[in-house]
One Martini backbone bead per residue (centre of mass of N, CA, C, O) as a GRO file, in nm:
protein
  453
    1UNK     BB    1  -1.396  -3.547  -9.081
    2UNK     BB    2  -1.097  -3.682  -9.079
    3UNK     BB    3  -0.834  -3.711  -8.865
    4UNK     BB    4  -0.640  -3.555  -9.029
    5UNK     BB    5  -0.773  -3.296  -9.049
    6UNK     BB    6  -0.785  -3.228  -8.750
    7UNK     BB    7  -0.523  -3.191  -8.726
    8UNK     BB    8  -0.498  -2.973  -8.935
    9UNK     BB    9  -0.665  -2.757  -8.758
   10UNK     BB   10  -0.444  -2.706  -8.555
   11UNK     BB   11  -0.279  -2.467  -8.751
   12UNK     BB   12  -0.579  -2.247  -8.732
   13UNK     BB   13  -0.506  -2.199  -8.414
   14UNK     BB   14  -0.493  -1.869  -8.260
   15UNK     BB   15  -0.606  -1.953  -7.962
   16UNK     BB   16  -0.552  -2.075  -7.685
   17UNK     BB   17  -0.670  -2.185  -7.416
   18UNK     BB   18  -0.686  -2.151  -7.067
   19UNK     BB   19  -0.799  -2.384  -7.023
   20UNK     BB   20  -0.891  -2.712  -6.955
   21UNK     BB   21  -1.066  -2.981  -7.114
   22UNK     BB   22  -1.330  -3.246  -7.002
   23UNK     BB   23  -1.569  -3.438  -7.193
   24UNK     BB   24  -1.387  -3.721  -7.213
   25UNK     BB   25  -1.352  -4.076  -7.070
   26UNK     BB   26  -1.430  -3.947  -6.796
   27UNK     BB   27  -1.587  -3.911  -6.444
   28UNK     BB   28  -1.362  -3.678  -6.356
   29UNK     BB   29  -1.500  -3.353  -6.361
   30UNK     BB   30  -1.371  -3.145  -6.108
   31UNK     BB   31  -1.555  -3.157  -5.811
   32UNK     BB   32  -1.780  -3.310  -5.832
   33UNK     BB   33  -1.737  -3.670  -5.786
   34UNK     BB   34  -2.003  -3.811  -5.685
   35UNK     BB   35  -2.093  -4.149  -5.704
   36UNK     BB   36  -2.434  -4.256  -5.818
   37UNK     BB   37  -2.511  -4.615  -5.851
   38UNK     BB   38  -2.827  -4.602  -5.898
   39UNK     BB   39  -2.840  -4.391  -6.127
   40UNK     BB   40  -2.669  -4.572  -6.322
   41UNK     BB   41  -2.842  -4.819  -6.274
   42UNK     BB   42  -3.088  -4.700  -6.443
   43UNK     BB   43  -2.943  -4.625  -6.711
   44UNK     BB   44  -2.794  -4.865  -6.789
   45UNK     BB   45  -3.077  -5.039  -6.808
   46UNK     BB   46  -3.213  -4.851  -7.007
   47UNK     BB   47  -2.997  -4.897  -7.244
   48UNK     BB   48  -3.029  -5.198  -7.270
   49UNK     BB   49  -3.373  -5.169  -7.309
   50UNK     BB   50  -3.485  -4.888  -7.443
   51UNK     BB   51  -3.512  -4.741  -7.186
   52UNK     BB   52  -3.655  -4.453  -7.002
   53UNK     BB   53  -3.728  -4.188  -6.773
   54UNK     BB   54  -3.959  -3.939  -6.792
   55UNK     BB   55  -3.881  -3.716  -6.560
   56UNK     BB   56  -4.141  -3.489  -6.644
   57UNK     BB   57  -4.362  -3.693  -6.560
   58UNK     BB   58  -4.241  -3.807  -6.330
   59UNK     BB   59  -4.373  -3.908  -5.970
   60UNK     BB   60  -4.361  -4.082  -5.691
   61UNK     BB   61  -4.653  -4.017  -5.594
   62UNK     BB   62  -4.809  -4.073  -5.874
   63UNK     BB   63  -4.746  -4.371  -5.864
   64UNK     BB   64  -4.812  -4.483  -5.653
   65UNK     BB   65  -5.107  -4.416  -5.666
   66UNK     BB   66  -5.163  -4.546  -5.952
   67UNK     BB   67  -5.112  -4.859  -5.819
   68UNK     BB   68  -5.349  -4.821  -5.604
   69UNK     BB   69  -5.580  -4.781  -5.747
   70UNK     BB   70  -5.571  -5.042  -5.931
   71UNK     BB   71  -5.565  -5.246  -5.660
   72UNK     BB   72  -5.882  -5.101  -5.582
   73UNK     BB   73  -6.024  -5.183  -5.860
   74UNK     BB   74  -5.979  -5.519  -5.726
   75UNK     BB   75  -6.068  -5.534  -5.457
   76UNK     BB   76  -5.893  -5.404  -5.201
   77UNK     BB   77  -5.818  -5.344  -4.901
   78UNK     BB   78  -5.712  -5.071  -4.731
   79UNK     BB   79  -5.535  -5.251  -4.545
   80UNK     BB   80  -5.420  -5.351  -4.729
   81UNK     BB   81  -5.287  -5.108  -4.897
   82UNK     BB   82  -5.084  -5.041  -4.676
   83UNK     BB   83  -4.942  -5.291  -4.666
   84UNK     BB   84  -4.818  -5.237  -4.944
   85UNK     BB   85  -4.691  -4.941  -4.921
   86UNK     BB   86  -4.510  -5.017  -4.735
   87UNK     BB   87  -4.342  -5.236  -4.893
   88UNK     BB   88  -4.287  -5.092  -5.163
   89UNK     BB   89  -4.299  -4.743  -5.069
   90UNK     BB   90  -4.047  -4.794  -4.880
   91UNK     BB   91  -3.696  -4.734  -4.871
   92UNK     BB   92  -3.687  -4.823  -5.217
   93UNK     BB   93  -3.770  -5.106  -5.243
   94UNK     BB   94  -3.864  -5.165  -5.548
   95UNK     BB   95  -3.560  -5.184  -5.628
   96UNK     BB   96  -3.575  -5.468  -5.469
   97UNK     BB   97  -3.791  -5.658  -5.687
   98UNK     BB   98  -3.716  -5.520  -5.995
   99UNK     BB   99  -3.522  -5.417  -6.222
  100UNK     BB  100  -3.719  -5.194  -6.323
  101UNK     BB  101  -3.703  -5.047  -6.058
  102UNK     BB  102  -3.439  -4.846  -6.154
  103UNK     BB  103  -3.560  -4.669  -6.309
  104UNK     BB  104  -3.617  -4.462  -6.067
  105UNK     BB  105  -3.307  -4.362  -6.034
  106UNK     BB  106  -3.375  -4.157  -6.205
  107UNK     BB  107  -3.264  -3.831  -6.302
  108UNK     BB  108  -3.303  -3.473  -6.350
  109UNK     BB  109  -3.048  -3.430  -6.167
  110UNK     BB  110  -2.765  -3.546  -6.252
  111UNK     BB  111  -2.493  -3.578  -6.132
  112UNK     BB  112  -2.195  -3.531  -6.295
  113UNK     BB  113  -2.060  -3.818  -6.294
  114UNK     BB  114  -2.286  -4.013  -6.323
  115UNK     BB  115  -2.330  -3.883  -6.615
  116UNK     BB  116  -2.048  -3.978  -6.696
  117UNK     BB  117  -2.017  -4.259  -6.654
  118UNK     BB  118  -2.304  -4.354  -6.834
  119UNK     BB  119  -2.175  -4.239  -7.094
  120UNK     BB  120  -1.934  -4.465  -7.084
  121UNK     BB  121  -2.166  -4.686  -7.068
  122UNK     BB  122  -2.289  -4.645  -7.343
  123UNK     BB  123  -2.037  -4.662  -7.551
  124UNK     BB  124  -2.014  -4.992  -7.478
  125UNK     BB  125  -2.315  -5.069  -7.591
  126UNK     BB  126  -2.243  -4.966  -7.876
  127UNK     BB  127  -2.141  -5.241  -7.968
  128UNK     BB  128  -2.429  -5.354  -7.862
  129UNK     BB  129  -2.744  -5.240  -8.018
  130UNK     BB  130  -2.936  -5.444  -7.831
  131UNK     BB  131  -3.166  -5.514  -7.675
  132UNK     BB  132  -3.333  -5.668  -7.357
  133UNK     BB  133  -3.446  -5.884  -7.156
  134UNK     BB  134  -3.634  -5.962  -6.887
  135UNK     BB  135  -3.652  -6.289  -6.618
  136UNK     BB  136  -3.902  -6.247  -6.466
  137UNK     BB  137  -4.037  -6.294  -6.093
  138UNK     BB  138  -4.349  -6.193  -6.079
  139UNK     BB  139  -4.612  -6.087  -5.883
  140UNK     BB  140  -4.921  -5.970  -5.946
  141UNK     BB  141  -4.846  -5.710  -5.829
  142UNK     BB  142  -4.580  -5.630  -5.948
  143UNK     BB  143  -4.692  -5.646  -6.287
  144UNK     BB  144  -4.852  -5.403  -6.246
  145UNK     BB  145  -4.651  -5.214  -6.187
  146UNK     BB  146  -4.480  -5.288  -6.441
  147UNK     BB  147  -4.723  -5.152  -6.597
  148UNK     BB  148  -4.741  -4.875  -6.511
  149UNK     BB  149  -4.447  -4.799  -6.560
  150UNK     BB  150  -4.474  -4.755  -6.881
  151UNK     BB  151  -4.611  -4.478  -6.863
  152UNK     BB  152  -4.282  -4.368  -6.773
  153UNK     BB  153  -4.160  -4.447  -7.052
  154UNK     BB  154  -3.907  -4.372  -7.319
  155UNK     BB  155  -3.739  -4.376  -7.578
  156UNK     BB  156  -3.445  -4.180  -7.630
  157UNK     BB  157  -3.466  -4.118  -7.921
  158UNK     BB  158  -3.697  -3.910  -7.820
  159UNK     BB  159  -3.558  -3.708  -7.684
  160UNK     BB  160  -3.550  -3.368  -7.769
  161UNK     BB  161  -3.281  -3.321  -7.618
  162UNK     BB  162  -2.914  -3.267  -7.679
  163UNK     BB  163  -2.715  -3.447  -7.723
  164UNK     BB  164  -2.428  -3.638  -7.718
  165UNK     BB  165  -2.185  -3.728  -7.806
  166UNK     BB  166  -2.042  -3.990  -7.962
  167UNK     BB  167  -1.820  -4.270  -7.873
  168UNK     BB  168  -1.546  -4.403  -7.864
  169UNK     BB  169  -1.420  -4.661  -7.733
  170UNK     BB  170  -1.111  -4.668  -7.551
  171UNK     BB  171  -1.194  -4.946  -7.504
  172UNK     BB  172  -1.254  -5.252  -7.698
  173UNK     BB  173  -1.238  -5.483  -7.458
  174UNK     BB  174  -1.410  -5.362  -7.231
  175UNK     BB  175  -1.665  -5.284  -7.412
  176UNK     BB  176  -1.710  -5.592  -7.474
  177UNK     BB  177  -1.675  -5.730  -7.128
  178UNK     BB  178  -1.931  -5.569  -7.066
  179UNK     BB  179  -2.188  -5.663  -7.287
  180UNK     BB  180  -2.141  -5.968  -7.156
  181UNK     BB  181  -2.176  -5.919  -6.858
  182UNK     BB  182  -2.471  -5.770  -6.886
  183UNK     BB  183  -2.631  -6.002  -7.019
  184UNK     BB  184  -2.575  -6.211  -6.827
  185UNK     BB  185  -2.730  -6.036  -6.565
  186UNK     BB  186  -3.022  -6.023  -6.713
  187UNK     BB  187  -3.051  -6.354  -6.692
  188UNK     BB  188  -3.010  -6.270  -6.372
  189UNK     BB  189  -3.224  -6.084  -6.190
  190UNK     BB  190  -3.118  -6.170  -5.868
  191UNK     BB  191  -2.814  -6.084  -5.925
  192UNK     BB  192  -2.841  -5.803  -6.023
  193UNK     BB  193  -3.015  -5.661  -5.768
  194UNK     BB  194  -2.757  -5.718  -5.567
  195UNK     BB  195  -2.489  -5.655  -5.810
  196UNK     BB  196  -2.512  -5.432  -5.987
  197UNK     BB  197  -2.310  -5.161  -5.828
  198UNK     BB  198  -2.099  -5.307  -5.841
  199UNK     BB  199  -2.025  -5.393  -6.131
  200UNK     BB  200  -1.974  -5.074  -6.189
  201UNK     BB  201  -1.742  -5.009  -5.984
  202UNK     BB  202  -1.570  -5.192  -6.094
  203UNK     BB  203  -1.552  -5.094  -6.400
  204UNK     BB  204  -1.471  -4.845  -6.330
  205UNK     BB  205  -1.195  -4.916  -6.227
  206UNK     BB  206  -1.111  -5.104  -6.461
  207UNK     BB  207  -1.111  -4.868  -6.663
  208UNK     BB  208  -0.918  -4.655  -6.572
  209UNK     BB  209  -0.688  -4.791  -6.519
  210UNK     BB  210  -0.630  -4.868  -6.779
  211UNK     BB  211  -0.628  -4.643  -6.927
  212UNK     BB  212  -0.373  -4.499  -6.786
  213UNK     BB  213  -0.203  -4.750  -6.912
  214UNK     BB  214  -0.270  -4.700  -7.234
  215UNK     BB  215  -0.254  -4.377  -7.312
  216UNK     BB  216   0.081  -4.354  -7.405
  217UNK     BB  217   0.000  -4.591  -7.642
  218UNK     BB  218  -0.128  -4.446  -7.868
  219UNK     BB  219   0.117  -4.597  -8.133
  220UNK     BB  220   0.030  -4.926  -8.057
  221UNK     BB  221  -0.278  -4.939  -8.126
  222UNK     BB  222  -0.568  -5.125  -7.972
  223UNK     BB  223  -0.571  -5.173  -7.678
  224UNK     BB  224  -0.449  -5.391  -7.442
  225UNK     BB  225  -0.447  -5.530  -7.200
  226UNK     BB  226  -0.287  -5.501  -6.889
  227UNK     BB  227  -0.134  -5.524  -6.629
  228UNK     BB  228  -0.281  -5.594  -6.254
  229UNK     BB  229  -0.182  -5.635  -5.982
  230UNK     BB  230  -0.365  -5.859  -5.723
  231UNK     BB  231  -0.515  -5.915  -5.428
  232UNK     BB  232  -0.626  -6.067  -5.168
  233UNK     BB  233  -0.728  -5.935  -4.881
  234UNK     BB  234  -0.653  -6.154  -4.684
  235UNK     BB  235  -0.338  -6.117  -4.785
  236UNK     BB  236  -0.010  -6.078  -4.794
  237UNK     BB  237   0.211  -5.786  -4.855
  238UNK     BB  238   0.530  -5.831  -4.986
  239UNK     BB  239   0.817  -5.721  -5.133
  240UNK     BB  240   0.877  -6.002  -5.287
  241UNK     BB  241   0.680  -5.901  -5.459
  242UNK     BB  242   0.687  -5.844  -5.784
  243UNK     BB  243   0.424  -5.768  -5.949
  244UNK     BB  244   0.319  -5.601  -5.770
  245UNK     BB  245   0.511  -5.372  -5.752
  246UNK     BB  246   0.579  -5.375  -6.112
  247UNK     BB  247   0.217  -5.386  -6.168
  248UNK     BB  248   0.051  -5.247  -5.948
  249UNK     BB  249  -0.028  -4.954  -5.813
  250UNK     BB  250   0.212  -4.741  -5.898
  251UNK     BB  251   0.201  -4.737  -6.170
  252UNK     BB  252  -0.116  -4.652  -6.219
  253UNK     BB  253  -0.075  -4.384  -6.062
  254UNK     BB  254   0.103  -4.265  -6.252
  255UNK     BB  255  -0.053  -4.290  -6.497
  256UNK     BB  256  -0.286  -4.106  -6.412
  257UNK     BB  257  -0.189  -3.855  -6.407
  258UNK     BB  258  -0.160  -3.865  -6.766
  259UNK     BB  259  -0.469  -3.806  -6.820
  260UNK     BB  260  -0.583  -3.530  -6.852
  261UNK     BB  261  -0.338  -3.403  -7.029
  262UNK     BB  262  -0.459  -3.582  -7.268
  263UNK     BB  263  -0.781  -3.543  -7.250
  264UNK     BB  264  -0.742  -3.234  -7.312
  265UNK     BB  265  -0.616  -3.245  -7.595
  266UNK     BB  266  -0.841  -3.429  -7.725
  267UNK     BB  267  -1.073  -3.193  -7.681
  268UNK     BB  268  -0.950  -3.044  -7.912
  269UNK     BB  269  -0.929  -3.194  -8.162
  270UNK     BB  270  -1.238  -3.319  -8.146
  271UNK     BB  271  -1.332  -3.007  -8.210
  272UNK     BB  272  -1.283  -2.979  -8.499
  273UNK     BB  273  -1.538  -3.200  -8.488
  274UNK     BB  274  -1.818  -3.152  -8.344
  275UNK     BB  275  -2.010  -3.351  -8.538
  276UNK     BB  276  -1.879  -3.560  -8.422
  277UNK     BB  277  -1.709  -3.827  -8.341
  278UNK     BB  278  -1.560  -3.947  -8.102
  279UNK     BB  279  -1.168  -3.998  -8.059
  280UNK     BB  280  -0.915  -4.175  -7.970
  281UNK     BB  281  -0.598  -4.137  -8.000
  282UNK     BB  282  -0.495  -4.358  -8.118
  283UNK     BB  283  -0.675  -4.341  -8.412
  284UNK     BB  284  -0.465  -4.119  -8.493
  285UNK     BB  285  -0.233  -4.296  -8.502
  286UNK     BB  286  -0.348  -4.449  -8.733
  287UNK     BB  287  -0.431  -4.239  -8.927
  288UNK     BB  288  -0.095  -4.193  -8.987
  289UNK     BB  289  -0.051  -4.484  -9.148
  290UNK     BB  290  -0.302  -4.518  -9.301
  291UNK     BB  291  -0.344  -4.224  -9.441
  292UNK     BB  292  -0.341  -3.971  -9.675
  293UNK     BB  293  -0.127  -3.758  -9.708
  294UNK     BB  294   0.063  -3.428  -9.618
  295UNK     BB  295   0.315  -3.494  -9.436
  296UNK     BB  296   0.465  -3.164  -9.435
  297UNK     BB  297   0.233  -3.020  -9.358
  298UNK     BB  298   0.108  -3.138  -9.105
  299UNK     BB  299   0.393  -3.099  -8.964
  300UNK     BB  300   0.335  -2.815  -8.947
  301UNK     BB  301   0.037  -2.794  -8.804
  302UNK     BB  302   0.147  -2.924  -8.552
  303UNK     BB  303   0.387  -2.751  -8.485
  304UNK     BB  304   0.272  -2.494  -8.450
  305UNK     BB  305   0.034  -2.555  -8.217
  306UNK     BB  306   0.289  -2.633  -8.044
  307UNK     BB  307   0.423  -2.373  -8.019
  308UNK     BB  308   0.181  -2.224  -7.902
  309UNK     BB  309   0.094  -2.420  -7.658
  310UNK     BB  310   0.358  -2.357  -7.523
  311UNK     BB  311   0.373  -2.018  -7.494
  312UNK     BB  312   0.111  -1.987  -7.347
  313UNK     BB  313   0.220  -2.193  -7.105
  314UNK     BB  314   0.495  -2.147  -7.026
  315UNK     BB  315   0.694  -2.349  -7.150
  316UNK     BB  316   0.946  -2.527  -7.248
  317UNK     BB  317   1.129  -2.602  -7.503
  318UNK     BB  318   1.176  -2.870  -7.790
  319UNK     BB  319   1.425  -2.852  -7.921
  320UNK     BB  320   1.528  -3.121  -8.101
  321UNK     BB  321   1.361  -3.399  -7.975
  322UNK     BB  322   1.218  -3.425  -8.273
  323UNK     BB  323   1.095  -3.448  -8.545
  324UNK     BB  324   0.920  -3.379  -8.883
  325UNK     BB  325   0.701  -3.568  -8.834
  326UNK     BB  326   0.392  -3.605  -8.745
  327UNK     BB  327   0.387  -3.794  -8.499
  328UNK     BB  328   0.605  -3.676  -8.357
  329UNK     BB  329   0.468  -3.371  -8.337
  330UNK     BB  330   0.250  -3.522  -8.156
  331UNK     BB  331   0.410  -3.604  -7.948
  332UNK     BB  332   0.536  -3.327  -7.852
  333UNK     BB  333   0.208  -3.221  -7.801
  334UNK     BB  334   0.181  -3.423  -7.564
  335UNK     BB  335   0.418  -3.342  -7.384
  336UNK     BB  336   0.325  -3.042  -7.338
  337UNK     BB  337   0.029  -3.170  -7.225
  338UNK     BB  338   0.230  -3.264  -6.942
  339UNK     BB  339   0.448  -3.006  -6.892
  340UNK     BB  340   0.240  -2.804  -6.773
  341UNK     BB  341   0.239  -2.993  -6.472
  342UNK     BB  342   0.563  -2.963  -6.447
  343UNK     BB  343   0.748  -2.750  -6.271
  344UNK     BB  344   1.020  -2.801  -6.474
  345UNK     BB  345   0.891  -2.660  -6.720
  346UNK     BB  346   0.734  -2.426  -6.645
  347UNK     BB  347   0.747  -2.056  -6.557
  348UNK     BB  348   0.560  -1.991  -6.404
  349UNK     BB  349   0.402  -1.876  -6.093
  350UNK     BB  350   0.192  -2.199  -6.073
  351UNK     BB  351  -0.015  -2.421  -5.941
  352UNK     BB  352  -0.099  -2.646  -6.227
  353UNK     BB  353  -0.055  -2.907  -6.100
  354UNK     BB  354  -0.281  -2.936  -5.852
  355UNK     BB  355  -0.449  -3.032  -6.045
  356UNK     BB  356  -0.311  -3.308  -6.144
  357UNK     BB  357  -0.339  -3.396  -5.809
  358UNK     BB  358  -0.647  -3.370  -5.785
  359UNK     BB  359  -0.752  -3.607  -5.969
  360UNK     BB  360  -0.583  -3.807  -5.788
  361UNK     BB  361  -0.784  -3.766  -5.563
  362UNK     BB  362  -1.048  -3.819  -5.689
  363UNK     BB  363  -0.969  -4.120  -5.789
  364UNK     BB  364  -0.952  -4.222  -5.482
  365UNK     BB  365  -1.200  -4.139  -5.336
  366UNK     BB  366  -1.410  -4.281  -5.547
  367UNK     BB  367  -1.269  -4.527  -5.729
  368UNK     BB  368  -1.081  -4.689  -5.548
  369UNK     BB  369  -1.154  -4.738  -5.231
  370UNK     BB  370  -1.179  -5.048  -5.255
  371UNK     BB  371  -0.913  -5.155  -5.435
  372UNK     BB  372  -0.700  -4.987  -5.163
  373UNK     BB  373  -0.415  -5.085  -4.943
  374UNK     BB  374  -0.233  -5.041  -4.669
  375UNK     BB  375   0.076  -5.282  -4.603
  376UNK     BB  376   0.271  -5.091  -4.504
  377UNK     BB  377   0.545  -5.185  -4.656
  378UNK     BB  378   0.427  -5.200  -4.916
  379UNK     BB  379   0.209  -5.080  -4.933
  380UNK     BB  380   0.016  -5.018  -5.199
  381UNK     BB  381  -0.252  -5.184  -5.291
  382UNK     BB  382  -0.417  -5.440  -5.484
  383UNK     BB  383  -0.784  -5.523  -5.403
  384UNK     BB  384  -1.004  -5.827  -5.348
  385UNK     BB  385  -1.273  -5.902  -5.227
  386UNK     BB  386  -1.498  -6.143  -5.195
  387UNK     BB  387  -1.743  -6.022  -5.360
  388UNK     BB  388  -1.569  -5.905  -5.630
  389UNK     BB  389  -1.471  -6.198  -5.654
  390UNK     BB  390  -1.733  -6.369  -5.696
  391UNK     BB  391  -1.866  -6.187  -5.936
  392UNK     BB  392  -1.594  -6.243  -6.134
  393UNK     BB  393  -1.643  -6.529  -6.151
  394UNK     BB  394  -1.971  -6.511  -6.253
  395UNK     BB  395  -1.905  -6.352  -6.538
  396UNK     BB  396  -1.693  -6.471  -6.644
  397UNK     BB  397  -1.858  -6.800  -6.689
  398UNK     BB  398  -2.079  -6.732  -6.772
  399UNK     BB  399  -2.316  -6.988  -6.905
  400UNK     BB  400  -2.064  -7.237  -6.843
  401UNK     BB  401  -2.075  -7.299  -6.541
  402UNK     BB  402  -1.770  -7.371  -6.602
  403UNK     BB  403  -1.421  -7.336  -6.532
  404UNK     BB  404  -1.072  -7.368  -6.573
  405UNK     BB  405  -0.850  -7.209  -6.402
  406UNK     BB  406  -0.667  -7.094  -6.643
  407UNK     BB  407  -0.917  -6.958  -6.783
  408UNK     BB  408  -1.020  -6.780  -6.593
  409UNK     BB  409  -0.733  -6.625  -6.564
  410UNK     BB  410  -0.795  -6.508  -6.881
  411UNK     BB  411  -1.081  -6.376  -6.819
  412UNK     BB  412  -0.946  -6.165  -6.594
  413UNK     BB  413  -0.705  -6.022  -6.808
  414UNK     BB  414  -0.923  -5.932  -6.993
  415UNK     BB  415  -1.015  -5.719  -6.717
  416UNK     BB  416  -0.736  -5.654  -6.556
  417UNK     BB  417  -0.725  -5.920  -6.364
  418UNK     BB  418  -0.414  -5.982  -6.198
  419UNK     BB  419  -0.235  -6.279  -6.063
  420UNK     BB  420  -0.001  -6.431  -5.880
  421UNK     BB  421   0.070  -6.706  -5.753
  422UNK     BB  422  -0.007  -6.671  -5.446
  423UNK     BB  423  -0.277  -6.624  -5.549
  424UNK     BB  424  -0.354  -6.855  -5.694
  425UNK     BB  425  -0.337  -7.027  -5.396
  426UNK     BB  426  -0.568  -6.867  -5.249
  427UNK     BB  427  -0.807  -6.876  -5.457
  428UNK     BB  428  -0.841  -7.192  -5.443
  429UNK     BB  429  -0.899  -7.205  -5.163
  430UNK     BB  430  -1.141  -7.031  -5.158
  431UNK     BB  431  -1.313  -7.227  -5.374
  432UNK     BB  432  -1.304  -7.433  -5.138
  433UNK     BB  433  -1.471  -7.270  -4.922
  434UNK     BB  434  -1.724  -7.259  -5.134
  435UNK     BB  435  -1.767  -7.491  -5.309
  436UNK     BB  436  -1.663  -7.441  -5.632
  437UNK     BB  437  -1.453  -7.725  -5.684
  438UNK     BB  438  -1.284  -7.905  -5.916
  439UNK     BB  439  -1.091  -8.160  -5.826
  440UNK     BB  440  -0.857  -8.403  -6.071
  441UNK     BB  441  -0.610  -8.282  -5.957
  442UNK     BB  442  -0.295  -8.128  -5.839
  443UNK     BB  443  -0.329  -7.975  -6.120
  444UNK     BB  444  -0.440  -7.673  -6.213
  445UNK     BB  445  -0.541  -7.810  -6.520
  446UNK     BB  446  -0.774  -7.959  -6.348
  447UNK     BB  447  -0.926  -7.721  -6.210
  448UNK     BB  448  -1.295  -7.658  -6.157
  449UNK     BB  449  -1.505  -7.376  -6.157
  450UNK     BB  450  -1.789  -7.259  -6.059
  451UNK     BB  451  -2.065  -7.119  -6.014
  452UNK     BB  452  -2.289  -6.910  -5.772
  453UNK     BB  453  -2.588  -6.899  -5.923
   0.00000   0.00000   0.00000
């Protein structure tokens, strides 16, 4: 079913549900929203290499015996064999000896979030559905291990229980900007095992930011980049700067608002083809100008729709403020899954905003509690630490050894990450204390990042 008849298809709901549903394209969906990060990072490595952990086979004590057995075989002594059980698989060690044992934090029941946002970069690497190899730099007893733990491993294709829908990426840029990042980040397997869940969790808020601001630009074709200025954590955050105020955290997070309210409209829309690829909104934006259907046919079935949603709903109508083409009709039906939640719109008894009120501090407390700070008079702002800075510089340099720093900071853009003139003279600073920088004139189109990898 193509996207156009998908939407005729909601002229022929007469039942509207009584919830909004949530199943794609956010990790925040209910309330247990807490996101364990090494269990993404062993999902997300699986993904990557081709691997899964069969979890209904493997038991950490039954691989640590069949591990030390094996080294027993090798007329290994006692007294080492316990010092190497100490070594390796006590603390979780293993998973900080090589990339592979990564693999080990998936779980059998994994936490809401974390499936959730495994799914989100499963749809990221599908762009890019070519496995990796990792280049280890294993010691000899490690080898083994890495040996033996094969036999708890098998390709996810294999598996038989129930898929997910695949989803297309709300993001097409930043799922392109995840699996060069991440493949780049494989063949440097001890930088990997340090900062991979930095990673995850950078582009986590990265992706979600991003989405909110993209949202409801639904209408202007495939998403890219949006401004989102940030500072360096070191740095003071004056009012007088403006696109910090104009572009920075509060922009956003208005923004975030409007992100559930309309991805469970779209979770309606693509329910009308069950079996088929999850579409976000924009493509049927694009669907609606340039595929051929019955104009007033279909504007018929989408303002019906709309005015069941509206009635269910106990909206206030919007009489003539939309035309009665397609996409009108559309803008129409998304303004009432935003009217929704705004006690000005709904005639009902309900703390309905409520809902979406919560998604916003699920959203603050999870997802962004890094990148945001009080700078008192300026308020919330979005910051930068060193870590997360030196990771993104290491990153966008990637394989070049070297950026020129004008250079950089496009490739920080095309990832969602921009900073204004006081910050770009922060961030030299900054890299000049790191001693990774070549500075050829005094002019910025001179100045060269090196990587610190």
């Amino acid at each position: 079913m193509n996207l156009v008849k998908r939407l005729a298809a909601l002229g022929h709901i007469e039942n509207v549900a009584e919830k909004n549903d949530l199943n794609n394209y956010l990790p925040i969906r209910g309330k247990n929203n807490t996101i364990n990060y090494g269990t993404v990072a062993g999902k997300v490595l699986g993904l990557l290499l081709g691997k899964e952990l069969n979890t209904s086979k493997y038991s950490p004590e039954e691989f640590k015996n069949a591990c030390l057995n094996e080294l027993s075989e090798l007329q290994v002594e006692n007294d080492i064999l316990e010092h190497i059980e100490k070594m390796y698989f006590r603390n979780n060690a293993l998973t900080k000896v090589s990339p592979e044992f990564l693999l080990l934090g998936q779980e059998e029941k994994e936490a809401p979030a974390s499936k959730y946002l495994s799914q989100i970069f499963r749809s990221f690497l599908k762009t890019d559905d070519q496995p990796s190899e990792l280049d280890c730099k294993a010691n000899f007893i490690e080898a083994i291990f890495i040996k033996m733990l094969q036999k708890y491993l098998l390709d996810p294709n294999e598996k038989k229980s129930a898929k997910s829908r695949q989803e297309q990426p709300y993001l097409p840029y930043m799922a392109d900007n995840f699996s060069k990042d991440i493949r780049f980040l494989s063949g440097k397997t001890e930088y990997l095992l340090t900062h991979f869940e930095e990673f995850l969790e950078l582009y986590n808020f990265l992706y979600c930011s991003q989405l909110a601001l993209n949202i409801r630009s639904w209408t202007s074709g495939e998403p890219r980049s949006q401004k989102m200025y940030f500072i360096l954590d070191t740095e003071k955050a004056s009012q007088e700067r403006s696109h910090i105020k104009s572009d920075g955290f509060y922009p956003m997070h208005r923004s975030m608002a409007t992100v559930f309210p309309i991805l469970s409209l779209l979770d309606t829309i693509n329910k009308q083809a069950p079996d088929e690829c999850v579409a976000p909104l924009w493509q049927y934006g694009d669907a609606l100008v340039s595929e051929d259907y019955d104009s007033e046919e279909l504007a018929t079935q989408i303002s019906q729709y709309a005015e069941t949603f509206a009635l269910n709903r106990k909206i206030k109508l919007r009489t003539g403020e939309y035309s009665s083409t397609p996409i009108d009709q559309l803008r129409l039906l998304v303004r009432y899954a935003l009217d929704q939640f705004e006690r000005s719109r709904y005639t009902e008894k309900k703390s309905r905003h409520e809902v979406r009120d919560a998604y916003l501090k699920q959203f603050d407390e999870h997802i962004a509690k890094h990148f945001v700070q009080n700078r008192g008079s300026a308020g919330r702002v979005l910051v930068l630490n060193q870590d997360y800075l030196l990771l993104l510089t290491n990153l966008t340099i990637g394989a070049n050894g070297q950026l020129r720093f004008q250079e950089l900071l496009k490739e920080f853009q095309a990832r969602g990450v921009y900073f204004d003139k006081q910050s770009e003279q922060a961030l030299i600073a900054f890299y000049e204390r790191v001693g990774n920088v070549d500075r050829m004139s005094d002019s910025g189109d001179a100045v060269y990042v090196r990587s610190t990898i």
